[in-house]
C-alpha positions as CSV (number, residue, x, y, z in Angstrom):
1,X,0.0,0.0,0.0
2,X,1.0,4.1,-0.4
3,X,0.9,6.1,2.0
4,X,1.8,9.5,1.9
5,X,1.6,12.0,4.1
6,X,3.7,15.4,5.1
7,X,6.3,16.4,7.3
8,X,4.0,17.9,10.7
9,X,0.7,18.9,10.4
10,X,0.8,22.5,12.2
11,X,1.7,24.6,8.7
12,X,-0.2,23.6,6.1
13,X,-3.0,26.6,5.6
14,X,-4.8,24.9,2.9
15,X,-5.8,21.9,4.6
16,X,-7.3,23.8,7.4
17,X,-11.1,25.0,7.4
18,X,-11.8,28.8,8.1
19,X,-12.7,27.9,11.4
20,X,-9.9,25.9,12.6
21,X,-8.0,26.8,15.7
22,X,-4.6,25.5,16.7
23,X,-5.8,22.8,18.5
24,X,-7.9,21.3,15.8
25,X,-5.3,21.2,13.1
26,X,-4.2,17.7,13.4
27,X,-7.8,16.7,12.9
28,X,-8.0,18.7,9.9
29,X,-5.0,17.3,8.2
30,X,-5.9,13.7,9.1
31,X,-9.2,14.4,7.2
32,X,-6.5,14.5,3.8
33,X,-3.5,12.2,4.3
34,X,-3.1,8.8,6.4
35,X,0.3,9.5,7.5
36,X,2.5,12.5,9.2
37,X,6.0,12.9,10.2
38,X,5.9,14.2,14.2
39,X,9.6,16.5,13.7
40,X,9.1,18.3,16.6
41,X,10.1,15.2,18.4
42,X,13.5,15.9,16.6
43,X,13.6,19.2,18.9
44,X,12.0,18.0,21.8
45,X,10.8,14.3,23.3
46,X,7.1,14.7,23.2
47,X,5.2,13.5,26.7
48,X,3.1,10.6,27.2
49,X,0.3,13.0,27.5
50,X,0.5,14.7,24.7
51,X,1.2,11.5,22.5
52,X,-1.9,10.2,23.3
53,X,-3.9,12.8,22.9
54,X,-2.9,13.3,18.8
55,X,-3.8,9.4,18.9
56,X,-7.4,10.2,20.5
57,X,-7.5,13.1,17.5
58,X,-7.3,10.7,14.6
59,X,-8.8,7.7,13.0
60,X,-8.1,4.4,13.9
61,X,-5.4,3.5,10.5
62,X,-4.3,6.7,10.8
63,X,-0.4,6.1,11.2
64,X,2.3,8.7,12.8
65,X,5.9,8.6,11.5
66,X,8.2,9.8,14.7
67,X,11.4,11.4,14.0
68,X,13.8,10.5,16.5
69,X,15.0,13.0,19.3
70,X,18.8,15.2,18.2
71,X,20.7,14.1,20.8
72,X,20.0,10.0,19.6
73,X,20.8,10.4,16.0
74,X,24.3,13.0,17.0
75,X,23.0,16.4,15.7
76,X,24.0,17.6,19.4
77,X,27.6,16.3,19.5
78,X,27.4,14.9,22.7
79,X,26.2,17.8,24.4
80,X,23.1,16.2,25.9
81,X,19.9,17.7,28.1
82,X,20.1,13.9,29.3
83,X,21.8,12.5,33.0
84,X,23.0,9.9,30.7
85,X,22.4,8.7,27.5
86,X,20.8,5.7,29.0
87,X,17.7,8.5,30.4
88,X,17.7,9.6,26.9
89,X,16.9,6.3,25.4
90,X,14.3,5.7,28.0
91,X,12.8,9.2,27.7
92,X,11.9,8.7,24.0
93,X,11.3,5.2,24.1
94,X,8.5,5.5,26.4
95,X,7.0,8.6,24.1
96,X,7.9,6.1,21.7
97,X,5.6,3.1,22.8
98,X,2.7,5.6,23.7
99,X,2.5,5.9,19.7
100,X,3.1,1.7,19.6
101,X,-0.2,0.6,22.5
102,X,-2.8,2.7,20.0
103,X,-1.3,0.8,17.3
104,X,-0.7,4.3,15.6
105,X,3.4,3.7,14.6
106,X,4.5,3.8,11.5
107,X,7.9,3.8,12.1
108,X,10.7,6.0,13.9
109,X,12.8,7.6,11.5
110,X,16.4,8.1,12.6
111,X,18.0,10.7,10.4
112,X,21.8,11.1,10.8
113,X,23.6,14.5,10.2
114,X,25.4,15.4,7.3
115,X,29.0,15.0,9.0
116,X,27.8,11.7,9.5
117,X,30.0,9.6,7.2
118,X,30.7,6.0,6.7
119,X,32.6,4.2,9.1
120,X,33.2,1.5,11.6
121,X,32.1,3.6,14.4
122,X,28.9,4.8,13.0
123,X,28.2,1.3,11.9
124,X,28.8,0.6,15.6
125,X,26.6,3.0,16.9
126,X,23.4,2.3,14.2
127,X,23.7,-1.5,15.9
128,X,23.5,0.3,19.2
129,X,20.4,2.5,18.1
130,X,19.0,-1.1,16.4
131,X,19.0,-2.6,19.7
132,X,17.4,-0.2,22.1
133,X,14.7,0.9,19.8
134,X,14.4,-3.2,19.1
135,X,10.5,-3.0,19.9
136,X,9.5,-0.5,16.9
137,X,10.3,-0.6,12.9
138,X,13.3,2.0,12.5
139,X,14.0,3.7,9.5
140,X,17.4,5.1,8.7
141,X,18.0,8.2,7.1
142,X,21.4,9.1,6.0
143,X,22.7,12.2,4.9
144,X,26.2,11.9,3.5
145,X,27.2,10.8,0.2
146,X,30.1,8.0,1.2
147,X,27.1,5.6,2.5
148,X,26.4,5.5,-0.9
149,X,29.6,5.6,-3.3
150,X,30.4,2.8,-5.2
151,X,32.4,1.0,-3.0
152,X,29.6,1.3,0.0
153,X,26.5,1.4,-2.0
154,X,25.8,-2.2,-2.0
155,X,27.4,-3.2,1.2
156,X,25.3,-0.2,3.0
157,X,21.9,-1.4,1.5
158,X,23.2,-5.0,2.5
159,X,23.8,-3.9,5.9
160,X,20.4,-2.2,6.5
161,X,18.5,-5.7,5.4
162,X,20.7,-7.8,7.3
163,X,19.6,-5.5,10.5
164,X,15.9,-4.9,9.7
165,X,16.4,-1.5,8.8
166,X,13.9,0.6,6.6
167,X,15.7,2.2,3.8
168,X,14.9,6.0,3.9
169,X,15.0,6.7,0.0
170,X,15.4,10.6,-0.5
171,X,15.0,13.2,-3.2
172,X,17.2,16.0,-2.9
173,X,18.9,18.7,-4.4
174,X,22.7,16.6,-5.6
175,X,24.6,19.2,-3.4
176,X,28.3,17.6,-2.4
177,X,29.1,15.2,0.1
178,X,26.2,16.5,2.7
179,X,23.6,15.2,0.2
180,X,22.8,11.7,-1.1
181,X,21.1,10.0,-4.4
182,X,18.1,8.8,-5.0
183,X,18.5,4.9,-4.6
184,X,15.1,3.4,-4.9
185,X,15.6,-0.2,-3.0
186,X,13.5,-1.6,0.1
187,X,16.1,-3.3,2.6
188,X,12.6,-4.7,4.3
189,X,8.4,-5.2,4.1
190,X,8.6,-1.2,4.4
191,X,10.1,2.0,2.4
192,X,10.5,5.6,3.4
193,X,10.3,8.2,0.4
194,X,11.3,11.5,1.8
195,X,11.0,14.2,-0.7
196,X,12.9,17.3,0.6
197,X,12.9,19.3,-2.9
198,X,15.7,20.3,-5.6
199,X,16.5,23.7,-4.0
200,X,20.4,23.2,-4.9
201,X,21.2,27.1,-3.9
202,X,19.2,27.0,-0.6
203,X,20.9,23.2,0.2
204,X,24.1,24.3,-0.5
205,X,24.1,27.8,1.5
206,X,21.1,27.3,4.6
207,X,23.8,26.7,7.0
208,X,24.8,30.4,6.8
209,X,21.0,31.5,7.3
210,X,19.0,31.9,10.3
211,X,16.6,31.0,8.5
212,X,18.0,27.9,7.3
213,X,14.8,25.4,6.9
214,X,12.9,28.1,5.1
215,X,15.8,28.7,2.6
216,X,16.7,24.8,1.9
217,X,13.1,23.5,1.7
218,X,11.5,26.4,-0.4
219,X,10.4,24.4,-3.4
220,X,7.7,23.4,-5.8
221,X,7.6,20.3,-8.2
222,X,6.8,20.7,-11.3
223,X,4.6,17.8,-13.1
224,X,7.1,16.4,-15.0
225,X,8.7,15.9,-11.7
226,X,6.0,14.8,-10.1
227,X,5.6,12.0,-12.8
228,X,8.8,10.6,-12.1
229,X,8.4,10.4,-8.5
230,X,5.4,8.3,-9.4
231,X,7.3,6.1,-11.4
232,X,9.6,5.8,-8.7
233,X,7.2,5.0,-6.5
234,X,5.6,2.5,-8.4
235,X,9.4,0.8,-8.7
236,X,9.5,0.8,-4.7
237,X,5.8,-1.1,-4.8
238,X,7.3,-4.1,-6.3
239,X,9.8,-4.3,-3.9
240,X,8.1,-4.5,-0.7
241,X,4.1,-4.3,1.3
242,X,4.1,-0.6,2.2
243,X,5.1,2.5,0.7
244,X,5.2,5.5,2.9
245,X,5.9,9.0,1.0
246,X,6.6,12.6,2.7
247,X,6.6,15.3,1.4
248,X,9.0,17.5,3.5
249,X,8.8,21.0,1.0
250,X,6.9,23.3,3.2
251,X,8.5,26.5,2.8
252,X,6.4,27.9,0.4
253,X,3.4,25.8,1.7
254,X,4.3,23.4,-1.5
255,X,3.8,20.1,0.3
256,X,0.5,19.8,0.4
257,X,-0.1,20.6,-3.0
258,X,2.2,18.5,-4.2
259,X,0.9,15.4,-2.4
260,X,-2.9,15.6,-3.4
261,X,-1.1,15.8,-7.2
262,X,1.2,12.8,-6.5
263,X,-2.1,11.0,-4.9
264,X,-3.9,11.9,-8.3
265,X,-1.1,10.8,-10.5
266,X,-0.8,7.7,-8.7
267,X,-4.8,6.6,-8.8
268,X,-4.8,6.9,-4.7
269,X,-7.9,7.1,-3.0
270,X,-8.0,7.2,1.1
271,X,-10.7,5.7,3.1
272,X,-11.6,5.8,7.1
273,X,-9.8,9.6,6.9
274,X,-11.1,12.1,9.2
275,X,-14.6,14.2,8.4
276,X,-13.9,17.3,7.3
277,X,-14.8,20.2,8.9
278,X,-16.9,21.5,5.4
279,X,-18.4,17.8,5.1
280,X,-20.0,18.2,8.5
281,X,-22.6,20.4,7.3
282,X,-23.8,19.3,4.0
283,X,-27.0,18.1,5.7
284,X,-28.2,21.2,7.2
285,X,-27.3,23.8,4.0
């Protein structure tokens, strides 16, 4: 199955009904996609509380994709918030398996940083991650270019399989070593598409910008480009059971515009989604 979603729910104005507060924005989206990436959970280990409540908020299939907290996947260099990296485990591994009991987990998506780079210690280190987060479906996200050169390519993809690891397939801008290619292979039953745009300037140059994620993420597919994303989906069907798909291009408020057009290319229709707010009200106009 396909399932794509977006990256957060909380900025996406056209998804939203005039009357939507803050609160209800979740419910909204969930009315339009099946799937969404939690990132704040990158920034900040979400609570129990709060976990559950977004679970109460949407249907029953609905799924949540849960980025995993900075300090696990090395974005913080060490400089933890954390007694002990052991207290960090167990922080987000109990947020974690609040997701896991209302069977609303898609997977946790462990995206390393771009000084990340190929080696034995890294390797190391994604067999540690492998075994404390053993209880959920991990996806890994790489974001340097050796993991995939022609020497590692196959022994990378080989390494993910051999662990259980979801392949986190990306389109990208082709930006130098802190970028990789668009490899289109399931290492298990599950795939991760994350579509980040082709912004090459803004990739290349956001780490000298405050406002860095608006400048690397500001982009808008065209439909040829859209069509091939389709194609490459349909590639990454015959591979494995599910195919989830993100759109992660929200700077310009592309994503979700982009998505409904990749669901209509690809012949997609949603059921057991969310009422929306507009649909409510049919019977009484």
């Amino acid at each position: 199955m396909i399932k794509i979603g977006l990256t957060g729910w909380g900025d996406h104005p056209t998804l939203y009904s005039t009357a939507t507060l803050s609160r209800d924005k979740l419910f909204d989206y969930s009315g339009h996609f099946p799937i969404v990436e939690v990132d704040t959970s990158f920034y900040a280990i979400p609570s129990v509380q709060n976990v559950e409540k977004w679970c109460i908020e949407t249907p029953s299939n609905f799924q949540f994709i849960v980025k995993a907290y900075q300090g696990i996947t090395g974005h913080l260099r060490g400089d933890l918030p954390f007694e002990s990296r052991n207290d960090m485990m167990n922080a987000f591994k109990e947020s974690v398996d609040a997701f896991k009991r209302a069977g609303k987990l898609g997977m946790v998506l462990v995206q390393f940083p771009p000084w990340y780079d190929c080696s034995s210690k890294n390797i190391q280190y994604i067999r540690y991650i492998k075994e404390q987060l053993s209880d959920f479906p991990i996806a890994i996200e790489f974001r340097n270019q050796t993991w995939y050169s022609d020497a590692m390519k196959e022994k990378t993809l080989q390494f993910l399989k051999e662990n259980e690891c979801i392949h986190t397939v990306c389109d990208e801008p082709q930006a130098g070593t802190g970028s990789i290619p668009l490899v289109p292979i399931a290492t298990s039953d599950k795939v991760l598409l994350r579509i980040h745009g082709r912004n090459i300037h803004g990739w290349r140059n956001a780490g000298n910008n405050s406002n860095w994620r608006e400048v690397r993420f500001l982009y808008d597919y065209n439909e040829e480009e859209l069509q091939g994303l389709a194609r490459c989906i349909d590639d990454l069907q015959q591979q494995c059971n599910d195919v989830f798909v993100l759109f992660n291009n929200n700077s310009g408020h592309h994503a979700a515009n982009n998505a409904k057009r990749l669901q209509q290319i690809l012949k997609i229709e949603y059921s057991g989604l969310s009422p929306k707010q507009l649909d409510m009200f049919e019977g009484d106009l």
